[in-house]
C-alpha positions in Angstrom: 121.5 230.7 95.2 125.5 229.8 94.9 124.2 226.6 96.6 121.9 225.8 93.5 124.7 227.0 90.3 126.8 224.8 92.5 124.8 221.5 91.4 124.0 222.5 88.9 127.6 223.0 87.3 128.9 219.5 89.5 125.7 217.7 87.6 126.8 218.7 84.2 130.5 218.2 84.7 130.0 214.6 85.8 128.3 213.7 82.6 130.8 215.0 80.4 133.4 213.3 82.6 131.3 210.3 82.0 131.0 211.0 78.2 134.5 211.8 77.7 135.7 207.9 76.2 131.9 208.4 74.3 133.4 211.6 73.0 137.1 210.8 71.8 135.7 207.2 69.8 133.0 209.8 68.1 135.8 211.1 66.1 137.7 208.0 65.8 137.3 206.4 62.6 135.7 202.8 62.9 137.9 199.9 63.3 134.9 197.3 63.0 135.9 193.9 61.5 133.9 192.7 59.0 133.3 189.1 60.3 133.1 186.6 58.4 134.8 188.2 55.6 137.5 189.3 58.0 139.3 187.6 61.3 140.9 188.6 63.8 144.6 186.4 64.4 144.7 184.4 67.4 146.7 183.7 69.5 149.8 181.0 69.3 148.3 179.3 72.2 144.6 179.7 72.0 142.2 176.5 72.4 139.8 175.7 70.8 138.9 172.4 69.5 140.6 169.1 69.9 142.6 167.1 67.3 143.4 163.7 67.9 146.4 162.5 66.0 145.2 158.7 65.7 148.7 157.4 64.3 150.5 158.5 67.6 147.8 157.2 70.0 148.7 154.0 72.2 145.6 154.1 73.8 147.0 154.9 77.2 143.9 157.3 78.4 145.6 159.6 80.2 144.0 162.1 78.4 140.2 161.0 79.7 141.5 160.5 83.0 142.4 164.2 83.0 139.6 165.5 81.4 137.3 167.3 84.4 134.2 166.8 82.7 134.5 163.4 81.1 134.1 164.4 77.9 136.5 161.5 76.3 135.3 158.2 76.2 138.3 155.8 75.1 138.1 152.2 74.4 140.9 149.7 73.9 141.7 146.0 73.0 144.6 144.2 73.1 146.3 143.4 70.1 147.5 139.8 69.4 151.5 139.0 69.7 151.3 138.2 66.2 150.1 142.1 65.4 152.1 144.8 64.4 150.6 148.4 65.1 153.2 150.0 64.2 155.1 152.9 65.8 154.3 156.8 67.1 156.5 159.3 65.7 157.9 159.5 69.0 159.1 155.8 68.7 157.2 154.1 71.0 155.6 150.7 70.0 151.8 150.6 69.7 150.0 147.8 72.0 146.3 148.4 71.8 143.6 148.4 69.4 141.9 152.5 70.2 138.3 151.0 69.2 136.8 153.9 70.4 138.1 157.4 70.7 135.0 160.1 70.9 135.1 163.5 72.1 131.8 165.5 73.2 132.9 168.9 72.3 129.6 170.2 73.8 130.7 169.0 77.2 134.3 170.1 76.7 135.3 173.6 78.6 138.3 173.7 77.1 140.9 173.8 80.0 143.7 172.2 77.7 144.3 169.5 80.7 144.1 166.9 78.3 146.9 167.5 76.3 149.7 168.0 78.6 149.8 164.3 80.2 149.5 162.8 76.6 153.1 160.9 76.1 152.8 160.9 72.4 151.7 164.4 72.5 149.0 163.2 69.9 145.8 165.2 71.0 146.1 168.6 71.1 143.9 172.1 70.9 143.6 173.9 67.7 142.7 177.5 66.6 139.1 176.2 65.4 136.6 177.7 66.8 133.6 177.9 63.8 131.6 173.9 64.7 128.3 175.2 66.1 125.9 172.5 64.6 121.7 172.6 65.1 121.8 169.2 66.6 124.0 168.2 69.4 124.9 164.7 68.3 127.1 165.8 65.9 129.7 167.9 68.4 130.5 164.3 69.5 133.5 164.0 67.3 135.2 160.3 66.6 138.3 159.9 66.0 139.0 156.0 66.0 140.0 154.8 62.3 138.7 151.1 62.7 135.5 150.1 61.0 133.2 148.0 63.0 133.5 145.1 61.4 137.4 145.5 62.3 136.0 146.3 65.9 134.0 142.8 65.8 137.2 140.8 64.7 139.3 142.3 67.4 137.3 142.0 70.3 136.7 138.0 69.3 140.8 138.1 69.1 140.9 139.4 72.7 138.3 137.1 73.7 140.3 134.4 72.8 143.6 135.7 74.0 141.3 136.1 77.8 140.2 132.6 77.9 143.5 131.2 76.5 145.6 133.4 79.2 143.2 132.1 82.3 143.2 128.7 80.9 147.4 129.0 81.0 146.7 130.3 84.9 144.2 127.4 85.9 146.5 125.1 84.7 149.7 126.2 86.4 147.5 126.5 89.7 146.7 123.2 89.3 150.3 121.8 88.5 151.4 123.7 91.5 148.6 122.1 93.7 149.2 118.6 92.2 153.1 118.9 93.1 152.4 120.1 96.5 149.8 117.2 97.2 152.7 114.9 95.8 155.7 115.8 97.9 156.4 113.3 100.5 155.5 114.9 104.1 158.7 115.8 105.7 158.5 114.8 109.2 158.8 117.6 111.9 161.5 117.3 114.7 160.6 117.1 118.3 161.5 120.3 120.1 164.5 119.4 121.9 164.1 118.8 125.4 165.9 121.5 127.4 168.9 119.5 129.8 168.8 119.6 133.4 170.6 121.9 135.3 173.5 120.1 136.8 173.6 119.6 140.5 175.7 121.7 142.7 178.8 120.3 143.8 179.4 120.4 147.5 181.8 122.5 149.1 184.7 120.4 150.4 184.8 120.6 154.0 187.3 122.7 156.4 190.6 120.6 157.4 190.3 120.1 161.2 192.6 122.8 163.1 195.2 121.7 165.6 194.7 122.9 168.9 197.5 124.6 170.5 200.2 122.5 172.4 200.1 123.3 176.5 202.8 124.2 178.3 
């Protein structure tokens, strides 16, 4: 009989041990937010999604390189000498044409790897976290600020600046290759015959001894 008030009382202390956190937020008063009407503050350092400062990019792709699941697709064109890009606010001079710069934020898993090897510190993770769209094409985010007509004109420009650069190489191959076929042949000395040993001299012979005087 103790045996069965035993469970009994163990049974019904374990659920209000259980129900004890249930309890104490019953007379709690509600701290709900009322999203979207009210947010919570991130974070300083929360990521969400990417921002691409286009003025500071050189086009150096560090960033896709780093990415884990490819989801930056960068393209680049050299720009003519004659081109002035301008300058980063870091002061670093601008090279390349950035063509293309498109992010797939559906892909990204936002590890923040991206932004750390970036030498302009141009792309970066924001606080940004409301983009859901019904169709998935537009999460692919592009950030490159030439038109495509601009795109057409430079790639012709770095067409040209190809074929003019390996024209420049055939030709000095060639020079080098003519001059070469033009020097006279410069003749190639005989090895040098090793000399002969020199014969050995003979040892002088022994003076002839006196024999000893008789008595």
């Amino acid at each position: 009989m103790k045996q069965y008030f035993r469970q009994i009382f163990t049974s019904i202390w374990s659920v209000l041990i259980g129900m004890k956190i249930t309890f104490k937020h019953m007379f709690t008063p509600a701290v709900t937010i009322q999203y979207p009407d009210v947010r919570l503050k991130l974070p300083e350092r929360a990521r969400n999604r990417l921002y691409v400062n286009m003025d500071d990019c050189i086009g150096c792709d560090q960033c896709s390189m780093a990415c884990p699941v490819s989801c930056i697709d960068i393209v680049t064109a050299k720009a003519m000498p004659t081109e002035d890009l301008g300058m980063t606010s870091t002061g670093q001079k601008k090279r390349l044409w950035v063509t293309t710069f498109d992010i797939d934020i559906a892909k990204c898993c936002y590890c923040g790897l991206c932004v750390y090897p970036c030498p302009t510190e141009c792309i970066k993770m924001t606080d940004v976290y409301e983009f859901s769209e019904f169709n998935r094409e537009n999460l692919v985010y592009n950030y490159a600020t030439v038109t495509e007509a601009e795109v057409v004109v430079i790639k012709e420009n770095a067409a040209v600046m190809e074929r003019e650069a390996a024209a420049k190489k055939a030709a000095a191959a060639a020079a080098a290759a003519a001059a070469k076929a033009a020097a006279p042949a410069v003749p190639v000395p005989a090895a040098a015959k090793p000399a002969a040993p020199a014969a050995a001299k003979p040892a002088d012979p022994a003076p002839p001894t006196t024999p000893p005087a008789q008595s």
